[in-house]
Biotite code that builds the C-alpha atoms (Angstrom):
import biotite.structure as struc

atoms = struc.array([
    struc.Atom([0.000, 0.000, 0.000], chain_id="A", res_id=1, res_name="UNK", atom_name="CA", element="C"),
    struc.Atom([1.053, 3.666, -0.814], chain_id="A", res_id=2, res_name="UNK", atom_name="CA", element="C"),
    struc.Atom([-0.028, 4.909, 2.696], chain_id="A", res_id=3, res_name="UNK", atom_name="CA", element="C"),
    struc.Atom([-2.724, 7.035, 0.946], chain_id="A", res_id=4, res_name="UNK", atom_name="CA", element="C"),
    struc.Atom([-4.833, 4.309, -0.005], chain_id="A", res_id=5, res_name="UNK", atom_name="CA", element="C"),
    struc.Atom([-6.177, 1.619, 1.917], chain_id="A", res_id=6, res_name="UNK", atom_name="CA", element="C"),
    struc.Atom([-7.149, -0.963, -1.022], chain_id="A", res_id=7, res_name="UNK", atom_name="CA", element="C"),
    struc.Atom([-4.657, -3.652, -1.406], chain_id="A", res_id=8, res_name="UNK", atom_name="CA", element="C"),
    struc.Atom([-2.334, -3.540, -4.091], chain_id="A", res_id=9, res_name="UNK", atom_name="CA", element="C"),
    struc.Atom([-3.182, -6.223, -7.168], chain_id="A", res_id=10, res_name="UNK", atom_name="CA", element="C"),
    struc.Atom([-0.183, -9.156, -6.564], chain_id="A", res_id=11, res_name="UNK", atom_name="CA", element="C"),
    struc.Atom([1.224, -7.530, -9.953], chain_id="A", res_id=12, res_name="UNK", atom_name="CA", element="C"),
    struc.Atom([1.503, -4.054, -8.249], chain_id="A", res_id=13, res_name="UNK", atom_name="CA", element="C"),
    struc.Atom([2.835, -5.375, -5.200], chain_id="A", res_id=14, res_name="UNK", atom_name="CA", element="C"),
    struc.Atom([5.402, -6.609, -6.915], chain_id="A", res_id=15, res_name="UNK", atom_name="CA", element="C"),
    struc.Atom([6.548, -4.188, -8.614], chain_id="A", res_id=16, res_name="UNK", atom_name="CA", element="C"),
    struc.Atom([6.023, -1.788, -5.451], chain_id="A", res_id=17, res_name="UNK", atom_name="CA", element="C"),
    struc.Atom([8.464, -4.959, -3.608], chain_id="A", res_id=18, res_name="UNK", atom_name="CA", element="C"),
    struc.Atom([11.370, -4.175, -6.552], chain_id="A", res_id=19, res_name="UNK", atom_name="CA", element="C"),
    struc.Atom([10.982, -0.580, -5.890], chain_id="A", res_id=20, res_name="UNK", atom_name="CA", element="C"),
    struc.Atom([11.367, -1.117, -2.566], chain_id="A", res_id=21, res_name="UNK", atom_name="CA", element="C"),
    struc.Atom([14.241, -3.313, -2.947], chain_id="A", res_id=22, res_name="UNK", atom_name="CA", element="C"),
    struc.Atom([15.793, -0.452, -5.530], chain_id="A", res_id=23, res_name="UNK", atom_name="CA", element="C"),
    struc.Atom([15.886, 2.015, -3.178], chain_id="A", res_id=24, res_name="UNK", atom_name="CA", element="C"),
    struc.Atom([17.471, 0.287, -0.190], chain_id="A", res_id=25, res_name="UNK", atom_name="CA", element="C"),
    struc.Atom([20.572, -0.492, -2.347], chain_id="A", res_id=26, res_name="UNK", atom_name="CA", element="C"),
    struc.Atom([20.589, 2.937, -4.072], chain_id="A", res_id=27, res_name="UNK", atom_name="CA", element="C"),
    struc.Atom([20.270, 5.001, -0.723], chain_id="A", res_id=28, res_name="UNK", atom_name="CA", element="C"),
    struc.Atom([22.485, 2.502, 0.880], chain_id="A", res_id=29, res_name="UNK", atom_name="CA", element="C"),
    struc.Atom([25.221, 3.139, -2.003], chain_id="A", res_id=30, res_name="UNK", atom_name="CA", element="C"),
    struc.Atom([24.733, 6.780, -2.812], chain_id="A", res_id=31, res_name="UNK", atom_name="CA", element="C"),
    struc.Atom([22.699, 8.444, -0.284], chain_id="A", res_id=32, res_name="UNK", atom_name="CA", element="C"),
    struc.Atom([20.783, 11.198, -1.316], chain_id="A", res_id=33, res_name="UNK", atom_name="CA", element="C"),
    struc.Atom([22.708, 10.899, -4.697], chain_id="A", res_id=34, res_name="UNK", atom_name="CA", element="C"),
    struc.Atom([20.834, 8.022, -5.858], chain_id="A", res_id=35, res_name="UNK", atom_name="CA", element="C"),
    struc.Atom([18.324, 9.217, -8.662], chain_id="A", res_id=36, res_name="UNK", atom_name="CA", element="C"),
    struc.Atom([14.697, 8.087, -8.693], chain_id="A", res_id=37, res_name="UNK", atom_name="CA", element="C"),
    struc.Atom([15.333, 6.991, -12.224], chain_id="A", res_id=38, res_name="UNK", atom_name="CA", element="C"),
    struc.Atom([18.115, 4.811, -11.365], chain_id="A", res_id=39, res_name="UNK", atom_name="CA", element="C"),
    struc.Atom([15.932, 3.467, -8.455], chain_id="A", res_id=40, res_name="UNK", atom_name="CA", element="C"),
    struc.Atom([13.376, 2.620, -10.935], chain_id="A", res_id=41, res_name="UNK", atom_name="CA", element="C"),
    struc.Atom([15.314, 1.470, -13.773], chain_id="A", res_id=42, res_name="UNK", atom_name="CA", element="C"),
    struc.Atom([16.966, -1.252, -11.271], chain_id="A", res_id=43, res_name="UNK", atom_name="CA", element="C"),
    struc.Atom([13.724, -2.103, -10.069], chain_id="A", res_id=44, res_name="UNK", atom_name="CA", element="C"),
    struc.Atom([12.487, -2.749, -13.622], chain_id="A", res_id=45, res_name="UNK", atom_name="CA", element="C"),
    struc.Atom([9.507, -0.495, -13.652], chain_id="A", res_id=46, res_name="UNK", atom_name="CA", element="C"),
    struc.Atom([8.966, 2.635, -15.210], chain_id="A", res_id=47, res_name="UNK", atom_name="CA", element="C"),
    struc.Atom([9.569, 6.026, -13.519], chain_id="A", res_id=48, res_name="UNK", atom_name="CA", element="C"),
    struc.Atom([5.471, 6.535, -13.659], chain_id="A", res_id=49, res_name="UNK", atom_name="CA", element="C"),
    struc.Atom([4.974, 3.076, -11.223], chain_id="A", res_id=50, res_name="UNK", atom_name="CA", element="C"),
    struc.Atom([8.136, 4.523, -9.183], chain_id="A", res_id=51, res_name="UNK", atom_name="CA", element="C"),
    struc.Atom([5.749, 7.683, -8.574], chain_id="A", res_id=52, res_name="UNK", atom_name="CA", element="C"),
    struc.Atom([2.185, 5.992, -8.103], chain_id="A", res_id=53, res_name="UNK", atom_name="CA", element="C"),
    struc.Atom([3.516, 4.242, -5.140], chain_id="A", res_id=54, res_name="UNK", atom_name="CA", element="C"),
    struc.Atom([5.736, 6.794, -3.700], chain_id="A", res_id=55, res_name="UNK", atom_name="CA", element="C"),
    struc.Atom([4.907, 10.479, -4.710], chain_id="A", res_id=56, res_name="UNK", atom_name="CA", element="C"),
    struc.Atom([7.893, 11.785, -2.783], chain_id="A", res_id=57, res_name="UNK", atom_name="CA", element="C"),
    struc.Atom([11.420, 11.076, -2.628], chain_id="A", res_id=58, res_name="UNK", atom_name="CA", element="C"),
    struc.Atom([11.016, 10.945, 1.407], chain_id="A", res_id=59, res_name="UNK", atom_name="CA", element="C"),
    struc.Atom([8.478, 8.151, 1.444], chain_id="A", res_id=60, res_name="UNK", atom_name="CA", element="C"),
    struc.Atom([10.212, 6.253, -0.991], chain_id="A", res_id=61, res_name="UNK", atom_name="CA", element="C"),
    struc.Atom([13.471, 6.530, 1.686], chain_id="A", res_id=62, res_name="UNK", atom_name="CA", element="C"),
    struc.Atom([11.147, 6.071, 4.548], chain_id="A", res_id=63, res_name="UNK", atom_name="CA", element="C"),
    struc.Atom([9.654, 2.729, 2.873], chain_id="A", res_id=64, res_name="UNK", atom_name="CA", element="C"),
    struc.Atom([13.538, 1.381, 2.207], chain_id="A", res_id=65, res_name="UNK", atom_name="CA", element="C"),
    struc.Atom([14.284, 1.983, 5.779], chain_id="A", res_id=66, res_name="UNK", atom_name="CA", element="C"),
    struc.Atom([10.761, 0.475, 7.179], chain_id="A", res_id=67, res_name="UNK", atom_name="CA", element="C"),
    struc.Atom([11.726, -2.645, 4.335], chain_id="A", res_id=68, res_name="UNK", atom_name="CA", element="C"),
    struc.Atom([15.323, -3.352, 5.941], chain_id="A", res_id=69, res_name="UNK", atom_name="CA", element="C"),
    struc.Atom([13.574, -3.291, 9.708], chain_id="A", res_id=70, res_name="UNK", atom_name="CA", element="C"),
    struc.Atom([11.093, -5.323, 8.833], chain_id="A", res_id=71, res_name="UNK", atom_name="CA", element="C"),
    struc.Atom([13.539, -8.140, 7.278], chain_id="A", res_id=72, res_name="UNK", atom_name="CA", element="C"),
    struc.Atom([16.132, -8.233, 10.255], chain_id="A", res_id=73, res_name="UNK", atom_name="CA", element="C"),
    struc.Atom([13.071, -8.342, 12.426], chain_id="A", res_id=74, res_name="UNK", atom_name="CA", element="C"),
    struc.Atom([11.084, -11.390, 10.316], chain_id="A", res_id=75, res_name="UNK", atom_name="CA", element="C"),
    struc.Atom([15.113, -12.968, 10.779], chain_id="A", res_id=76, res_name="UNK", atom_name="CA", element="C"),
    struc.Atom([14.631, -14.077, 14.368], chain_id="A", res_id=77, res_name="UNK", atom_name="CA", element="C"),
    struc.Atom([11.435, -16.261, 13.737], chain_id="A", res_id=78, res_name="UNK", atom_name="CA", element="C"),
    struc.Atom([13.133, -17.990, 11.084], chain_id="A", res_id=79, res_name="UNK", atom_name="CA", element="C"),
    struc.Atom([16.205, -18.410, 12.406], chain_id="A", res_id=80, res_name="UNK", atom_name="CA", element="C"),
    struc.Atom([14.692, -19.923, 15.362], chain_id="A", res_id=81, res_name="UNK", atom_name="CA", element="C"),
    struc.Atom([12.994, -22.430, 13.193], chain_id="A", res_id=82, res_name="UNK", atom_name="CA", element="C"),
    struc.Atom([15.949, -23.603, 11.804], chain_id="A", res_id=83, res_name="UNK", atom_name="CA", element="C"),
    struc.Atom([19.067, -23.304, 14.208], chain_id="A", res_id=84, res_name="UNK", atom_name="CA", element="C"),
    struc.Atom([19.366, -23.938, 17.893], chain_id="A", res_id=85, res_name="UNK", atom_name="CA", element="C"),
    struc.Atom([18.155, -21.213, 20.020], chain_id="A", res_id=86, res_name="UNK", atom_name="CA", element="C"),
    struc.Atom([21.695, -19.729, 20.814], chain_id="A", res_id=87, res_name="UNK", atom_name="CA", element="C"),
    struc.Atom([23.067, -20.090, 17.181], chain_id="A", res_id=88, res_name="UNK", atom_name="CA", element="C"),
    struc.Atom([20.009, -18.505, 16.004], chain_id="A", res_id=89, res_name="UNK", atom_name="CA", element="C"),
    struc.Atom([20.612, -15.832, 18.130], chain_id="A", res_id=90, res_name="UNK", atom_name="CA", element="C"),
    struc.Atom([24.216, -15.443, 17.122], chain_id="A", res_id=91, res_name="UNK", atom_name="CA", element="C"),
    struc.Atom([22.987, -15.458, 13.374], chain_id="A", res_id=92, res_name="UNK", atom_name="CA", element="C"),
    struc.Atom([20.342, -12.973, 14.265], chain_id="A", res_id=93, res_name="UNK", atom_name="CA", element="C"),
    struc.Atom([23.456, -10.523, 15.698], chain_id="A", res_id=94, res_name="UNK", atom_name="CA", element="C"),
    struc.Atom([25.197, -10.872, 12.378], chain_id="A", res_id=95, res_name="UNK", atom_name="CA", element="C"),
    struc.Atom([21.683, -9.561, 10.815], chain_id="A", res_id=96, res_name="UNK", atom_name="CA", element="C"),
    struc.Atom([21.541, -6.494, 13.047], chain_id="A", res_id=97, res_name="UNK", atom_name="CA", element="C"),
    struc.Atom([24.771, -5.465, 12.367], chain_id="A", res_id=98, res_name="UNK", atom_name="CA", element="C"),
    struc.Atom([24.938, -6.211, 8.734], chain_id="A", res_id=99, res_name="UNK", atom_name="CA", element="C"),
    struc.Atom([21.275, -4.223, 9.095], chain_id="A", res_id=100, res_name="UNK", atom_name="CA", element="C"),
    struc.Atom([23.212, -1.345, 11.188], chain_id="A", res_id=101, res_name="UNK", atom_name="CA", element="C"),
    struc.Atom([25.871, -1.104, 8.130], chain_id="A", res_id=102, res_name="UNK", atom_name="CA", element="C"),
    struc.Atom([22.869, -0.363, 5.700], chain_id="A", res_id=103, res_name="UNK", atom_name="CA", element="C"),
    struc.Atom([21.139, 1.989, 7.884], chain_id="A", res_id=104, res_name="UNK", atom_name="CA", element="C"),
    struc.Atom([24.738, 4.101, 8.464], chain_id="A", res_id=105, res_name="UNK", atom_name="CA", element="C"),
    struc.Atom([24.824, 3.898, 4.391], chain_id="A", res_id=106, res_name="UNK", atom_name="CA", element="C"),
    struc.Atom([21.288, 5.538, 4.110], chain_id="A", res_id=107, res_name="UNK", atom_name="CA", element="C"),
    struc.Atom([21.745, 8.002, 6.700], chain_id="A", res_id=108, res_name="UNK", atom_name="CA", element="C"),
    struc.Atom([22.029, 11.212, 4.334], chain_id="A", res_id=109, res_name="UNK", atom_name="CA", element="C"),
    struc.Atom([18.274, 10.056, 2.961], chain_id="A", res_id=110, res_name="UNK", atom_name="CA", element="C"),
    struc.Atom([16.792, 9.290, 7.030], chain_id="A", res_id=111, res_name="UNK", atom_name="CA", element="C"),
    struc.Atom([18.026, 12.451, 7.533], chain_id="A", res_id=112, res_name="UNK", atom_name="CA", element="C"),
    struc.Atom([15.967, 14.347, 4.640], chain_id="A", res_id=113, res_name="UNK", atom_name="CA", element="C"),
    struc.Atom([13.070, 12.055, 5.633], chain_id="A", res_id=114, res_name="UNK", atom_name="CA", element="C"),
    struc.Atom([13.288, 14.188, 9.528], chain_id="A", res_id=115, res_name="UNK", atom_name="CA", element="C"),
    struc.Atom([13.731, 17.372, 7.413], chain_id="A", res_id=116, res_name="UNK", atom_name="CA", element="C"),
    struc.Atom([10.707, 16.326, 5.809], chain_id="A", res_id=117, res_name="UNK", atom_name="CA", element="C"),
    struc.Atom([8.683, 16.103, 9.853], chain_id="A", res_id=118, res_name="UNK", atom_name="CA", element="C"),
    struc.Atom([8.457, 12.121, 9.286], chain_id="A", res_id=119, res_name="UNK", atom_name="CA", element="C"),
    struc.Atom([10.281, 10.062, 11.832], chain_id="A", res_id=120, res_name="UNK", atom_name="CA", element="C"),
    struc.Atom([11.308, 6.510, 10.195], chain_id="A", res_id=121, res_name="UNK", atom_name="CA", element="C"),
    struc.Atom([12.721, 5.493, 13.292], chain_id="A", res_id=122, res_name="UNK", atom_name="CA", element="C"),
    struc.Atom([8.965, 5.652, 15.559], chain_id="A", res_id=123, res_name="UNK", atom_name="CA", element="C"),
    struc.Atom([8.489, 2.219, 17.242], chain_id="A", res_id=124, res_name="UNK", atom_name="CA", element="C"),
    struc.Atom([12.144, 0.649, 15.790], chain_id="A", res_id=125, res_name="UNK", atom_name="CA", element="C"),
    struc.Atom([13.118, 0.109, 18.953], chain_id="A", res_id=126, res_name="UNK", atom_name="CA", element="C"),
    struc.Atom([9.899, -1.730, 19.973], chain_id="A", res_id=127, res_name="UNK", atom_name="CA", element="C"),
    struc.Atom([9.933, -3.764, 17.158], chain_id="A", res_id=128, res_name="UNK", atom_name="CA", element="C"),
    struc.Atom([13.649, -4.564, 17.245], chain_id="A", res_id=129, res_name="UNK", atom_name="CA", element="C"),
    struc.Atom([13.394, -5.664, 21.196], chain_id="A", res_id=130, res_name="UNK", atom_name="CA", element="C"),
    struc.Atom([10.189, -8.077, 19.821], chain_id="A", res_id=131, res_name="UNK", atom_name="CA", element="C"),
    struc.Atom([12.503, -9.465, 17.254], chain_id="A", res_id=132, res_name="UNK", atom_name="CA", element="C"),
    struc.Atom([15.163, -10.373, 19.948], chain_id="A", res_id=133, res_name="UNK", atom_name="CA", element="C"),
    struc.Atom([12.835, -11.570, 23.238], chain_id="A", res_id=134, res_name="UNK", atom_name="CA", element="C"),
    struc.Atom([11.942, -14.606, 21.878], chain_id="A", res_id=135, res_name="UNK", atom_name="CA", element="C"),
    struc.Atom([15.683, -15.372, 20.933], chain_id="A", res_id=136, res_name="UNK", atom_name="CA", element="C"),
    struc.Atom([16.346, -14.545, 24.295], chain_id="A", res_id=137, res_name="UNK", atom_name="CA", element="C"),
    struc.Atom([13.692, -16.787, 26.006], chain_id="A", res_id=138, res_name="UNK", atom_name="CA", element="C"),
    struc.Atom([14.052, -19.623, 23.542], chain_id="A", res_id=139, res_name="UNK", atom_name="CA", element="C"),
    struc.Atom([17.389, -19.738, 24.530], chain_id="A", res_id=140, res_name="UNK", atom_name="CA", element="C"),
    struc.Atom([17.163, -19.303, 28.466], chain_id="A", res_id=141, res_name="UNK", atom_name="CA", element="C"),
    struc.Atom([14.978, -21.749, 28.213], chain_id="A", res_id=142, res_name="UNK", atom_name="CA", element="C"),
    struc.Atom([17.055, -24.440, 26.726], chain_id="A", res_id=143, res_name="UNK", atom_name="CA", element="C"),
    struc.Atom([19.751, -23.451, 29.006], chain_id="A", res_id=144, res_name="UNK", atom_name="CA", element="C"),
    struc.Atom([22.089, -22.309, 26.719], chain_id="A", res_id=145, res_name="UNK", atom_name="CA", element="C"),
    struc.Atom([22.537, -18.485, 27.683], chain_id="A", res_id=146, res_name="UNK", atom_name="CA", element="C"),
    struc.Atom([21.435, -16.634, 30.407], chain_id="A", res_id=147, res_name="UNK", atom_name="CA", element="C"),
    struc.Atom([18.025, -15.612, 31.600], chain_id="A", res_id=148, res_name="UNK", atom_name="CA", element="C"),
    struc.Atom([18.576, -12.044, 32.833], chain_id="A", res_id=149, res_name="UNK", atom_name="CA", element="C"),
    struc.Atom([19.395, -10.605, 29.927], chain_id="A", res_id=150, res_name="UNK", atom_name="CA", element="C"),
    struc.Atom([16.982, -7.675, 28.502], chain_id="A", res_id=151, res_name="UNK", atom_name="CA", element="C"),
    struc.Atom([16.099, -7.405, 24.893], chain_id="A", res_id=152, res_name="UNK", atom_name="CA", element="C"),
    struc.Atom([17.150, -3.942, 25.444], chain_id="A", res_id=153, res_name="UNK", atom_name="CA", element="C"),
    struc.Atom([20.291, -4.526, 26.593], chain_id="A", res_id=154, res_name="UNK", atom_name="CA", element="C"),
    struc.Atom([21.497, -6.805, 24.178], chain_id="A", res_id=155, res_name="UNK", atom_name="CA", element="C"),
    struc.Atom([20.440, -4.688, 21.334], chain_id="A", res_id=156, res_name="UNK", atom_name="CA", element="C"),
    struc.Atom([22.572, -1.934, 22.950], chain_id="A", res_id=157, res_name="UNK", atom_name="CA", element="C"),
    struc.Atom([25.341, -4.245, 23.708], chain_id="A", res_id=158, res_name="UNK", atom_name="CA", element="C"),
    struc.Atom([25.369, -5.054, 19.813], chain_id="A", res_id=159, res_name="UNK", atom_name="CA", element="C"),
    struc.Atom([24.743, -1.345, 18.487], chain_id="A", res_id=160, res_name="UNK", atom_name="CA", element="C"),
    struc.Atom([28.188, -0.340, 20.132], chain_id="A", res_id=161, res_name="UNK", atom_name="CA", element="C"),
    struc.Atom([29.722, -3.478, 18.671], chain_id="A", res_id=162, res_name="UNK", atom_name="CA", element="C"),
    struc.Atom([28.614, -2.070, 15.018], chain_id="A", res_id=163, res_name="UNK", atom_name="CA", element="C"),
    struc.Atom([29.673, 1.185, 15.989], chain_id="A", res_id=164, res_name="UNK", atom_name="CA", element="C"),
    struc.Atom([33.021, 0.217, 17.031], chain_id="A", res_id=165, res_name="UNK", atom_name="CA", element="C"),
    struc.Atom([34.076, -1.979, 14.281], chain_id="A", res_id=166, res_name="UNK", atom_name="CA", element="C"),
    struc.Atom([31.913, -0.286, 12.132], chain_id="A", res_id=167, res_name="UNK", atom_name="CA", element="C"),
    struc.Atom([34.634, -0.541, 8.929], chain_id="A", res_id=168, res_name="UNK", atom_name="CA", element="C"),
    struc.Atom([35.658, -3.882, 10.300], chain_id="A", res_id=169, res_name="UNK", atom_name="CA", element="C"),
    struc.Atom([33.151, -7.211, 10.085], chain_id="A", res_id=170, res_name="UNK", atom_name="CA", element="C"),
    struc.Atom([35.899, -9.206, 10.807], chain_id="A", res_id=171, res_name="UNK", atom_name="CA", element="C"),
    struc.Atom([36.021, -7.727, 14.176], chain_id="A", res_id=172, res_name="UNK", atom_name="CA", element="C"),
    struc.Atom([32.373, -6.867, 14.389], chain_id="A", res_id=173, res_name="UNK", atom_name="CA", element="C"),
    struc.Atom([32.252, -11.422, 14.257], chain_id="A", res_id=174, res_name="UNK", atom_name="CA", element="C"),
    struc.Atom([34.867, -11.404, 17.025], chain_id="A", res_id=175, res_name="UNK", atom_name="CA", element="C"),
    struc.Atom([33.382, -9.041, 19.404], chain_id="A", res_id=176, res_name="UNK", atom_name="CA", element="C"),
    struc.Atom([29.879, -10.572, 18.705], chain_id="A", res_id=177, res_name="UNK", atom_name="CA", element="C"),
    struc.Atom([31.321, -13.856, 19.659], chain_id="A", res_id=178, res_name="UNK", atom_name="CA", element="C"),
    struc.Atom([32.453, -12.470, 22.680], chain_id="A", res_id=179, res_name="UNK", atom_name="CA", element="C"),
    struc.Atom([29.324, -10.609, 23.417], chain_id="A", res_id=180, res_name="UNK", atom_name="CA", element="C"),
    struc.Atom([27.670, -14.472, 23.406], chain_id="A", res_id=181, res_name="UNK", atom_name="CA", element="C"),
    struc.Atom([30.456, -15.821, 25.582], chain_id="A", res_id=182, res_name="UNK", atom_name="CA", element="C"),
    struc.Atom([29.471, -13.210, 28.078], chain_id="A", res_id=183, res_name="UNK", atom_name="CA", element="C"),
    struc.Atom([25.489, -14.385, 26.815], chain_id="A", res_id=184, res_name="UNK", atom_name="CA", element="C"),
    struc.Atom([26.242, -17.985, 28.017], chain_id="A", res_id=185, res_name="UNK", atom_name="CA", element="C"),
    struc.Atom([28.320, -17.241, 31.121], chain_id="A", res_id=186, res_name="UNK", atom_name="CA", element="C"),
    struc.Atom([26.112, -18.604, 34.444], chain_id="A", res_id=187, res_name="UNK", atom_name="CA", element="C"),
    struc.Atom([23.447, -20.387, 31.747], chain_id="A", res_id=188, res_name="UNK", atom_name="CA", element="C"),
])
């Protein structure tokens, strides 16, 4: 949906809006506000025209990319905990965030004209970040293999200031990550 029209989108238009979205992340995540709405488009494969009819500004377009990337770090932790034990589905879910921080620091420039614009892309990230991580958290408590007084909040913390100090380093981001779950499983 274009957030002025409540009608779902035919699966065709979806799409297409889906490619768009996809466009932009990469674009705004490359260039910043440098990336051109026709270049967005043109990777997508859709006209300039569909680029506009479901996102009439530049800022929703950016605000969409960010809301995309949230949503798929997010939709990580169920999956992850269907597939992997609980406390290597946790560590896979930490290489998500901060692979998820990197692209966020890329589009910066845009968030920021999306503020200039009075929109706030960041309202409830935090809230839907810390429901992404509690049940990575309890699943894993509960099988014993980390430790059970360990907020959501605090974790995501603890990993935002690994991404911000080895932000030009994954190497070391992976290190400190797997010494952020040492510290995870100590007393489980």
């Amino acid at each position: 949906m274009t957030g002025t029209s409540e009608r779902p989108l035919r699966a065709d238009a979806q799409r297409n809006r889906d490619l768009v979205v996809a466009a932009a992340a990469r674009a705004f995540t490359k260039c910043g506000l440098e990336a051109t709405l026709e270049g967005i488009a043109k990777d997508a494969g859709v006209g300039i025209g569909t680029l506009y009819r479901h996102f009439p500004t530049r800022e929703l377009l950016i605000e969409a990319a960010y809301r995309n990337e949230l949503a798929a770090v997010c939709d990580a932790s169920a999956e992850l905990l269907e597939q992997l034990p609980p406390d290597q589905a946790l560590r896979a879910w930490m290489d998500r965030f901060i692979d998820y921080m990197a692209r966020k620091r890329g589009m910066a420039d845009a968030l920021r004209a999306v503020f200039a614009s009075g929109a706030n892309p960041y309202a409830q990230s935090l809230e839907l970040l810390m429901g992404a991580v509690q049940p990575l958290l309890d699943a894993g408590a509960a099988a014993g293999q980390i430790r059970s007084d360990i907020s959501a909040k605090d974790l995501l913390a603890s990993i935002g200031g690994v991404g911000g100090a080895a932000a030009d380093d994954r190497e070391q981001a992976g290190r400190l990550l797997d010494l952020l779950m040492d510290g995870l499983r100590y007393r489980a």
